[in-house]
C-alpha positions, 0 to 999 in steps of 0.5 A: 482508475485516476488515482493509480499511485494511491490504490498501489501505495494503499493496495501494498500497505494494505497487503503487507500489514494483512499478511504479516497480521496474520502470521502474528495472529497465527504465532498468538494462536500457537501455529507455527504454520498457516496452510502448510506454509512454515510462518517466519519467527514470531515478533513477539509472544504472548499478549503483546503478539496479540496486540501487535496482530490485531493493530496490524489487522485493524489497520490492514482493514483500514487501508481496505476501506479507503482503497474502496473509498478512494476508488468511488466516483464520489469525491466526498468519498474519494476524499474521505478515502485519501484521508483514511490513507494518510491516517493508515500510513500514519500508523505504519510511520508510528510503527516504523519510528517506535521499531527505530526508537524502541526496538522488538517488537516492531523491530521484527516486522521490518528487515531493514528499518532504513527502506521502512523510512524510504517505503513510509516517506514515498508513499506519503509522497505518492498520497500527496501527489494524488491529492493534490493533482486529481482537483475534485469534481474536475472532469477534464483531468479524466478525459486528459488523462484517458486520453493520454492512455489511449493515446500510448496504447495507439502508439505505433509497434516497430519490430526489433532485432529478435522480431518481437513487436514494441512500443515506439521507434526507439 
């Protein structure tokens, strides 16, 4: 898996706006539980709780595919893949920023809209640095980069203190 840090910064978007969709969805449907797990207070209710639980699924389902995307070995799709990311992400700063701007509802869905802004400019700085260090259609960055995880997995094992093997001699 060559983009690592996109799959995570996609694969965790992703499953935060799923999960949180829907415990919106569930509210809009009058459920205050969902599985026998009690949901968190709803953002907001009515229409706009609707809304907000289908914008959050839609855009969940859009990380969905550019991690499958991201994660073919074509690289047009690979491409296309990255650029549904940085769009996916787009929404979440939107949302972050009209959460700071404008308050409820968006304001419920982050505790703290101070590390929304650091989740939502380190995962656009993660995005980039896929981007930009995988060149398309290299296939020596491959081999170097599996090479460089065979070669820490081949790293010898020294005992420690408490008798338990780890990697390296430090």
């Amino acid at each position: 898996m060559s983009r690592m840090l996109s799959s995570f910064v996609v694969g965790a978007w992703g499953g935060f706006l799923a999960v949180t969709g829907l415990g919106e969805a569930s509210h809009a449907l009058g459920r205050s539980e969902l599985f026998g797990i009690v949901l968190e207070a709803p953002s907001a209710g009515g229409v706009p709780a609707g809304i907000l639980a289908a914008l959050l699924l839609g855009v969940a389902g859009l990380m969905l595919v550019a991690l499958v995307r991201i994660q073919s070995r074509h690289e047009g799709q690979v491409r296309q893949g990255e650029l549904l990311a940085f769009a996916g992400i787009g929404v979440c700063t939107a949302m972050v920023m009209a959460a700071a701007a404008f308050g409820a509802p968006f304001a419920a869905l982050f505790d703290r809209l101070d590390l929304a802004f650091w989740s939502v400019g380190l995962s656009l700085l993660a995005l980039a640095f896929d981007a930009v260090i995988f060149e398309p259609g290299d296939a020596d960055d491959e081999m170097a980069y599996r090479k460089a995880l065979v070669s820490i997995e081949a790293m010898p094992r020294t005992p420690d203190r408490a008798g338990e093997n780890r990697k390296g001699g430090v």
